[in-house]
KEDRENZA-692080 format. One record per residue (C-alpha): x, z, y; residue number from 1. Coordinates in pm, 1 decimal, decimal comma. Example, Ala and Ser with C-alpha at 12.3 -4.5 7.8 and 13.67 -1.06 7.14 Angstrom:
# KEDRENZA-692080
<<1230,0; 780,0; -450,0>; 1>,
<<1367,0; 714,0; -106,0>; 2>,
# end
This chain:
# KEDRENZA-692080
<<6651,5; 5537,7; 5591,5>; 1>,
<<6717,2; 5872,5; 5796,9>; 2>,
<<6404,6; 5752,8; 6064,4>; 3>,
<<6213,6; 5752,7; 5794,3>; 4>,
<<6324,7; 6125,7; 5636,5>; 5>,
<<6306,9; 6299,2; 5969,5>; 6>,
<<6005,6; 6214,9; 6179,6>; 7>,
<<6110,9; 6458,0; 6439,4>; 8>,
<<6422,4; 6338,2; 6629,0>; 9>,
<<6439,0; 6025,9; 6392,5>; 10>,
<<6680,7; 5845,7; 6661,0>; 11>,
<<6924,0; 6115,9; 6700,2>; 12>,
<<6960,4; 6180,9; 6361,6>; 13>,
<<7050,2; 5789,0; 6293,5>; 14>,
<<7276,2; 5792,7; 6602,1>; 15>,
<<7417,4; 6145,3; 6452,6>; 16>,
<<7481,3; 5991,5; 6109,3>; 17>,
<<7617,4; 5662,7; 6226,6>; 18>,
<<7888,1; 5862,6; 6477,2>; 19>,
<<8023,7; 6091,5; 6201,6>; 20>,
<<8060,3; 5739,5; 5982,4>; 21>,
<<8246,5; 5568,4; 6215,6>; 22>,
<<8424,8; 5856,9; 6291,1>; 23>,
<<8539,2; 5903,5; 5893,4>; 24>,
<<8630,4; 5517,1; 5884,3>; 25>,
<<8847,6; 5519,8; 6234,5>; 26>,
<<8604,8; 5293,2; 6442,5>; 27>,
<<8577,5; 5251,9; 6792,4>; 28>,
<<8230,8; 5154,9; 6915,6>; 29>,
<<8185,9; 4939,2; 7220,8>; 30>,
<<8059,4; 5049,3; 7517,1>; 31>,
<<7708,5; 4849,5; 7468,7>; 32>,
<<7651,7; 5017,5; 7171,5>; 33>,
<<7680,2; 5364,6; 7353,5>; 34>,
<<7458,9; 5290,8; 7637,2>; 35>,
<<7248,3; 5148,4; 7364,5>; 36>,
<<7210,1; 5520,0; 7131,8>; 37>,
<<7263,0; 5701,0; 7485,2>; 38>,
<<6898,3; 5517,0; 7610,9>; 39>,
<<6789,0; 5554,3; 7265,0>; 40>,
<<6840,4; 5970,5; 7238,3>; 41>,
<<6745,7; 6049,4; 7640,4>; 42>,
<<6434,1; 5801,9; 7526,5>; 43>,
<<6317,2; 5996,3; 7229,7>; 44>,
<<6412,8; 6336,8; 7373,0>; 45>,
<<6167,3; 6271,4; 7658,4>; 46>,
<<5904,2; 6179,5; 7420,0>; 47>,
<<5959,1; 6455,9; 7211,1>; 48>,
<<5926,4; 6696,8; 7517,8>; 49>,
<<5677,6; 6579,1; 7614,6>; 50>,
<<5518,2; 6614,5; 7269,8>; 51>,
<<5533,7; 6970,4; 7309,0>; 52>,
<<5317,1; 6985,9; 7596,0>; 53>,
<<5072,7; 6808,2; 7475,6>; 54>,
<<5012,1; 6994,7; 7134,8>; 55>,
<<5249,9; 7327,4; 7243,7>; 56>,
<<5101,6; 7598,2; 7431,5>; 57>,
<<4951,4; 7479,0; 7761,9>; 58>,
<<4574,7; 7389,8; 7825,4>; 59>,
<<4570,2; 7090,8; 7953,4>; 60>,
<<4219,6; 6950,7; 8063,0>; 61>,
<<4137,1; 6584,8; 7955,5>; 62>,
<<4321,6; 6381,4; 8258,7>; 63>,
<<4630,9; 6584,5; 8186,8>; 64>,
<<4635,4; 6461,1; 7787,4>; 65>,
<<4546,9; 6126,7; 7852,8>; 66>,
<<4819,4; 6144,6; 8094,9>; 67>,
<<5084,7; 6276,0; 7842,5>; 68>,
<<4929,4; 6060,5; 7590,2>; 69>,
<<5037,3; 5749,8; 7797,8>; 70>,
<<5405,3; 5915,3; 7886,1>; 71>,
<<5437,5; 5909,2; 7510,8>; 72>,
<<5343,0; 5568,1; 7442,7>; 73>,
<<5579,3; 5457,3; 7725,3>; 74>,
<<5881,9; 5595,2; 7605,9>; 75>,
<<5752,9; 5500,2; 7209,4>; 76>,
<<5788,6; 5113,6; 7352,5>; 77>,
<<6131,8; 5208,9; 7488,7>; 78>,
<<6235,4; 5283,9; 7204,1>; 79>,
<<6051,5; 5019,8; 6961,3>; 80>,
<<6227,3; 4755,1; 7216,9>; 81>,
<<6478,1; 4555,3; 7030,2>; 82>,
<<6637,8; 4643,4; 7367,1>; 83>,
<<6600,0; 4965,0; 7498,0>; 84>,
<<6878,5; 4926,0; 7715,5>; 85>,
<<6765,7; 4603,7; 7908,6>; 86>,
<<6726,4; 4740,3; 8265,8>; 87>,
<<6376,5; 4532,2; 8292,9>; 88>,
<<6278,7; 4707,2; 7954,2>; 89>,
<<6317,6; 5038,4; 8132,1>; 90>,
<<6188,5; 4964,0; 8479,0>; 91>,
<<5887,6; 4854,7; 8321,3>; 92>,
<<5861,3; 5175,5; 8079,8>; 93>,
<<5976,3; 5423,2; 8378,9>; 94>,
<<5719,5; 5242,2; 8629,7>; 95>,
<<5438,9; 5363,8; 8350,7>; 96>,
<<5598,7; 5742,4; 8321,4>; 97>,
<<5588,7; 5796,1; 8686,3>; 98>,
<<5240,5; 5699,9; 8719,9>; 99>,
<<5141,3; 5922,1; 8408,6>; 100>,
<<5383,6; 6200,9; 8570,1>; 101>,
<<5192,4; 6202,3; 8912,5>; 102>,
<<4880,9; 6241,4; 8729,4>; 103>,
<<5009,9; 6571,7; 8577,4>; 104>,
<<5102,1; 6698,5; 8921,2>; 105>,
<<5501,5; 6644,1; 8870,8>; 106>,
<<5575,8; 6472,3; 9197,6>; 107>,
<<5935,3; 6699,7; 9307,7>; 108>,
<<6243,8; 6667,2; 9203,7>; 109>,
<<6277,2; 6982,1; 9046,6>; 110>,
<<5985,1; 6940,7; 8833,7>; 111>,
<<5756,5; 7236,6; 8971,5>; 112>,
<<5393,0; 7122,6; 8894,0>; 113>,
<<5142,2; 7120,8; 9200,8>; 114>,
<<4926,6; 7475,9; 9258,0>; 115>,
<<4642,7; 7425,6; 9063,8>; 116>,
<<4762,4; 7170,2; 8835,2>; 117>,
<<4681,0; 7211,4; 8498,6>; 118>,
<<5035,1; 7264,6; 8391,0>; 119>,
<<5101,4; 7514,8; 8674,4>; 120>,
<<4810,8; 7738,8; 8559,0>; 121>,
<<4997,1; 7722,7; 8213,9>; 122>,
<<5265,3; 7892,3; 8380,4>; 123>,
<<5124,7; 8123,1; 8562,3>; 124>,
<<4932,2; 8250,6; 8239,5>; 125>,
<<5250,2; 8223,7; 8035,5>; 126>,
<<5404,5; 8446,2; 8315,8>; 127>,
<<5148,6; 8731,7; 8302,2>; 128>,
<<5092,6; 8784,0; 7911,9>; 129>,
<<5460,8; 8742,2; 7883,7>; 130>,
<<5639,3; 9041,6; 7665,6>; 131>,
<<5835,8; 9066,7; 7967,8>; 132>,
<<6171,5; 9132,6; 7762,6>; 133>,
<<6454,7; 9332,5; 7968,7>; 134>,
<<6700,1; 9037,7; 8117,3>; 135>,
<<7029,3; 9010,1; 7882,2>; 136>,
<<7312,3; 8838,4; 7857,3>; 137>,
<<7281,7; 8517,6; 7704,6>; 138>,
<<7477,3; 8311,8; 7461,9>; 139>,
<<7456,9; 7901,2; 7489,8>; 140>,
<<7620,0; 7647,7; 7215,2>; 141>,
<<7772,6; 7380,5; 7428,8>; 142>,
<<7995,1; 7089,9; 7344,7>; 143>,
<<8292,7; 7323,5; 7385,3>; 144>,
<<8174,0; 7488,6; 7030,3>; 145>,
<<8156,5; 7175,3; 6858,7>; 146>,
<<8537,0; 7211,2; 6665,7>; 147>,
<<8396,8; 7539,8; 6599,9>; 148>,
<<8095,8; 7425,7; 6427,0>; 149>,
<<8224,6; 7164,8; 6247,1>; 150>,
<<8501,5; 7319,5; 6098,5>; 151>,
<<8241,5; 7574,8; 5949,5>; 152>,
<<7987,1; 7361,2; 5861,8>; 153>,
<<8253,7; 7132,0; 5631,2>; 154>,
<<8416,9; 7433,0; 5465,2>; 155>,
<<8108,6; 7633,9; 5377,4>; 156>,
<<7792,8; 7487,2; 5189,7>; 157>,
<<7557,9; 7784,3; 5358,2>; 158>,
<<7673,8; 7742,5; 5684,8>; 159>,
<<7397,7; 7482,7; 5794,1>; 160>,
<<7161,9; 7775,6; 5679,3>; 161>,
<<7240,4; 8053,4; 5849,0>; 162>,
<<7518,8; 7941,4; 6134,1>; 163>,
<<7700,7; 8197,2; 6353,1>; 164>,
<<8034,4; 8175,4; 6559,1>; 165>,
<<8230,3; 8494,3; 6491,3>; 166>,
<<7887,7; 8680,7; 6465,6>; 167>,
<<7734,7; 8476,0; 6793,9>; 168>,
<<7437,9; 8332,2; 6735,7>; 169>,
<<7418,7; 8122,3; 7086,5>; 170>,
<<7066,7; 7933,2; 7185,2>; 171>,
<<7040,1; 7597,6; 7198,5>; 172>,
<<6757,6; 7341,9; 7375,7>; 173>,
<<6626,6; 7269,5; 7731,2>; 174>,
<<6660,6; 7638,4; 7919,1>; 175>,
<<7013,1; 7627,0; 7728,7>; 176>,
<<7101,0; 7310,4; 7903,0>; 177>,
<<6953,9; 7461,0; 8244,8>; 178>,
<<7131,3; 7752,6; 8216,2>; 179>,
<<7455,7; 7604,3; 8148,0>; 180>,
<<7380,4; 7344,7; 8417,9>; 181>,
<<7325,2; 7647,4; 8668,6>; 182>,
<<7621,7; 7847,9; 8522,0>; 183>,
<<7408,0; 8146,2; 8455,4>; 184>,
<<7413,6; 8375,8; 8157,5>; 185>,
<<7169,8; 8639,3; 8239,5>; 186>,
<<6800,1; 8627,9; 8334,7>; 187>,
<<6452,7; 8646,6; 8206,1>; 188>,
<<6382,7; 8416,3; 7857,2>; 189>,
<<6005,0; 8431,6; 7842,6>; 190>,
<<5771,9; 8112,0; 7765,3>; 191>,
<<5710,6; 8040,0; 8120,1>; 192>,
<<6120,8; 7998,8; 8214,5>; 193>,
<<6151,6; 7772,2; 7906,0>; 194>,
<<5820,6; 7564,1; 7979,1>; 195>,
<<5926,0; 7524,0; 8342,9>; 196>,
<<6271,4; 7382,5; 8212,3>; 197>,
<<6145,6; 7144,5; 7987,2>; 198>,
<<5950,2; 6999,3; 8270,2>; 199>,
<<6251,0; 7022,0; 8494,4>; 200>,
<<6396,2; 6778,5; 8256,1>; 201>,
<<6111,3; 6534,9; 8145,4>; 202>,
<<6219,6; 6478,8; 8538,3>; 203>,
<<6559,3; 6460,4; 8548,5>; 204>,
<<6546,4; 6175,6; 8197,2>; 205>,
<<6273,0; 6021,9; 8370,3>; 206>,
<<6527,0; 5965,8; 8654,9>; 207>,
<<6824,3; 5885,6; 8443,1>; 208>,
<<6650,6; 5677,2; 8218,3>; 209>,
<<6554,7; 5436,7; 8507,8>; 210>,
<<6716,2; 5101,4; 8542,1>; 211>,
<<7087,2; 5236,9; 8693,6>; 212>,
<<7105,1; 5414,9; 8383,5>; 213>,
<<7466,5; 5402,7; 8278,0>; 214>,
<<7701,8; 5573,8; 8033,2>; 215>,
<<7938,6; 5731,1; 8340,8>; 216>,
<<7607,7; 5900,4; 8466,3>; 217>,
<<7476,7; 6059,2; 8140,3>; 218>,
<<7494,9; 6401,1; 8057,8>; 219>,
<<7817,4; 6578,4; 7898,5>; 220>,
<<7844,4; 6579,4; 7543,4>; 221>,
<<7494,8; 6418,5; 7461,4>; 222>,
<<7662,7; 6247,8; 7177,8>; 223>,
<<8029,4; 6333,0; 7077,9>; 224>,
<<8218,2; 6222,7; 6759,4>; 225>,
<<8514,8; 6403,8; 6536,6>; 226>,
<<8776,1; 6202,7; 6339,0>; 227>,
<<8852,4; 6472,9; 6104,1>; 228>,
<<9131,2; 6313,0; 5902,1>; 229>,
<<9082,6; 5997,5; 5601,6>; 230>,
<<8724,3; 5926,8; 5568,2>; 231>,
<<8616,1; 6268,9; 5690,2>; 232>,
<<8394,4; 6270,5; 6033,4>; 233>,
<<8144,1; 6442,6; 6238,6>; 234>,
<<7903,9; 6426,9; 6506,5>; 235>,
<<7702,0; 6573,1; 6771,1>; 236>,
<<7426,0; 6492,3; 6967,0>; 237>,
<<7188,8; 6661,8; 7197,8>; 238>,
<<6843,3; 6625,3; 7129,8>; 239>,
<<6504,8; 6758,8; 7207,0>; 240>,
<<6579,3; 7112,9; 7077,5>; 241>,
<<6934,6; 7134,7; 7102,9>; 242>,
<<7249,8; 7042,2; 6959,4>; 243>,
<<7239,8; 6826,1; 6591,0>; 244>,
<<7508,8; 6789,9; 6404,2>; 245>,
<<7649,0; 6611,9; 6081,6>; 246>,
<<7871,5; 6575,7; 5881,7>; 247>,
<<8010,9; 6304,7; 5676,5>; 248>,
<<8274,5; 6252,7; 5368,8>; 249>,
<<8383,5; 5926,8; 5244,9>; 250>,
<<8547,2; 5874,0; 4860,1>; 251>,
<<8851,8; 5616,3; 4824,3>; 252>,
<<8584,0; 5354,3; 4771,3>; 253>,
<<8433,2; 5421,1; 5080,1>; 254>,
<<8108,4; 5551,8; 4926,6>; 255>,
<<7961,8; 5881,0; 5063,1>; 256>,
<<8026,8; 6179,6; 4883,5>; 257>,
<<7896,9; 6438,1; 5084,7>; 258>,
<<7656,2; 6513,1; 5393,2>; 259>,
<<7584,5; 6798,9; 5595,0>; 260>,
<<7391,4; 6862,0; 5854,4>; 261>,
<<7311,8; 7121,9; 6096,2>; 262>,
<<6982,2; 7150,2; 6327,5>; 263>,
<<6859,1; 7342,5; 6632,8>; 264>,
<<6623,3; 7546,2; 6518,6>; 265>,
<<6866,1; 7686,5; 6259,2>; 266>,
<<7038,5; 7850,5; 6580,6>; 267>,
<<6703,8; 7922,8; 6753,6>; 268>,
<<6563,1; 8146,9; 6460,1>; 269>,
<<6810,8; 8286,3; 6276,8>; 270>,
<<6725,7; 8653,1; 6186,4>; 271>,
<<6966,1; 8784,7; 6485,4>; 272>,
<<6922,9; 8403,6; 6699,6>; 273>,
<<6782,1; 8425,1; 7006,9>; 274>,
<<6410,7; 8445,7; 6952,5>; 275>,
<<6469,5; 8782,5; 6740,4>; 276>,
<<6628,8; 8906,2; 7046,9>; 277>,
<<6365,4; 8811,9; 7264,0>; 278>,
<<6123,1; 8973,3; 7061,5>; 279>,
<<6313,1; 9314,9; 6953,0>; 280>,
<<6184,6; 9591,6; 7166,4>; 281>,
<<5885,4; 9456,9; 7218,7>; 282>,
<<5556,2; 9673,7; 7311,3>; 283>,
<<5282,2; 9537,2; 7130,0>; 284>,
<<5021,0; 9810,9; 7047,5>; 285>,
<<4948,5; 9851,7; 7423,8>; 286>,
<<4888,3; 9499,5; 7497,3>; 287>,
<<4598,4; 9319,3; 7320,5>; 288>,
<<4697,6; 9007,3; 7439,2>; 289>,
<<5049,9; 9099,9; 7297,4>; 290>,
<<5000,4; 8867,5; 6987,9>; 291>,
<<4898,2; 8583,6; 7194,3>; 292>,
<<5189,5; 8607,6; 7395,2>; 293>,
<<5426,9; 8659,3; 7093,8>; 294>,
<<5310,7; 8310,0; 7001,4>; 295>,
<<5368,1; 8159,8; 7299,9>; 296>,
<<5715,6; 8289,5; 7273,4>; 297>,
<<5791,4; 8125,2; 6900,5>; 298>,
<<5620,8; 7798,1; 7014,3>; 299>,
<<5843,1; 7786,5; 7350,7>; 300>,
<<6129,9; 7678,8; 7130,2>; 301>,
<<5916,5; 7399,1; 6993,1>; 302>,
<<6057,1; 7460,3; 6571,0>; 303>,
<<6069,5; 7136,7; 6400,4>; 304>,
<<5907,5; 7341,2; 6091,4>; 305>,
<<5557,1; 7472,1; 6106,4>; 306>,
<<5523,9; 7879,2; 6159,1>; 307>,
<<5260,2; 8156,5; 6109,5>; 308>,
<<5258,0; 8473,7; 6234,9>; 309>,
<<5163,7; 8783,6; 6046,1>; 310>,
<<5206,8; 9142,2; 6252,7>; 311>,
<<5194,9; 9426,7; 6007,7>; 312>,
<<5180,4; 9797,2; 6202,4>; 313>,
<<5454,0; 10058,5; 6034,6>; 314>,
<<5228,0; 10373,9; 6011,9>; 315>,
<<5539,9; 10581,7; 6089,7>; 316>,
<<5660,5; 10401,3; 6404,0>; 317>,
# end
């Protein structure tokens, strides 16, 4: 039932859920079945990346959305394959991605699109209405915060709603995971750094997901499970806009008695989370282009809710 509640990450959820169960009842999974949820999550994470180009903030011209359009429906038969870990499944799907990639002017490695592309221009305008916030030190929720987490999120009910690690409110998502990849905790957090790392790794996926994928080769922590004593569990899996987690508890019959979960975007925009500190100190007045830009910067975390924006000048600031 879960793919059917959350239309946004439906397959991480369900792989999130079914971890934390297994976890509670003391089951070991084969390794099949992990490559199998593995394919599935780097699958649907693509796809839901590259759903945020198409209807986030760049202006793409008509090749570049048919392009994206067909990425999408490539990795949507990944993951509709009663297979999605057959290597022939995934040449197939990952022959039809790089085609639709080359079209959008991703051709390196690294994910930078071609001068003039459609996506670079994106980032170029991204880069000069940016707010231009003063570089800070960051804070990143990793797979070392998962005991952390979970112990929280099973001993208080509100902790799902408003999360913090002794007062840290850490970012999660794809300029998370590049930062952590680079080991780097300070630099500029605009739109354009976190659109160029979501392209950065529509690439690298692209390139896992190919037909050596294999479980020794995936990322760390992109799902992780916590036995958490008799028919208690957890989970934890790393999605499209960060880290998910849940939480199970079973009764003596075996029958669920509680569920928690946690999501990204509880992280990303909690009222001191990481796009609040983005945004604090922020010149607006002097910039009319300043609201445009302070749009961009909410819809560079991609939230799985819908937003509006309302500005509201304080006649005494």
């Amino acid at each position: 039932m879960l793919p059917r509640i959350f239309s946004l990450c439906a397959a991480a959820h369900q792989v999130a859920f079914l971890s934390a169960i297994e976890a509670a009842r003391g089951e070991t999974i084969s390794l099949a079945t992990r490559q199998h949820r593995i394919v599935m999550v780097v699958a649907e994470r693509l796809a839901e990346l590259l759903r945020g180009l198409f209807v986030g903030h760049c202006a793409l011209d008509t090749t570049s959305a048919a392009a994206i359009r067909a990425l999408m429906e490539g990795v949507s038969a990944l993951l509709s394959s009663a297979e999605p870990s057959c290597g022939q499944v995934r040449r197939e799907v990952t022959a039809r991605v790089a085609i639709a990639l080359a079209a959008l002017g991703i051709t390196n490695e690294d994910g930078a699109p071609a001068l003039g592309n459609p996506l670079a221009l994106s980032v170029a305008a991204l880069e000069e209405d940016a707010l231009n916030p003063t570089p800070m030190q960051q804070s990143f929720l990793s797979v070392a915060d998962d005991r952390d987490v979970i112990e929280r999120l099973v001993d208080d009910a509100g902790f799902c709603r408003c999360p913090h690690l002794e007062g840290r409110v850490p970012e999660t998502g794809a300029w998370a995971r590049q930062m952590m990849r680079d080991q780097l905790t300070l630099g500029r957090s605009g739109p354009a750094e976190r659109l160029k790392a979501r392209i950065a790794e529509i690439v690298r996926l692209h390139a896992w997901l190919g037909p050596g994928a294999h479980v020794e080769t995936a990322e760390d922590g992109i799902i992780e499970s916590y036995r958490l004593g008799p028919g208690r569990g957890a989970a934890a899996v790393e999605c499209a806009r960060g880290r998910l987690y849940h939480a199970v508890e079973l009764d003596r019959q075996g029958q669920m008695s509680r569920f928690q979960f946690l999501a990204p975007t509880e992280w990303n925009f909690h009222a001191r989370g990481p796009l609040v500190r983005g945004l604090q100190g922020a010149v607006l007045a002097a910039k009319p282009q300043a609201q445009g830009a302070v749009r961009a910067m909410v819809g560079s975390f991609d939230p799985c809710v819908g937003f509006t924006l309302n500005f509201r000048e304080i006649g005494d600031a």
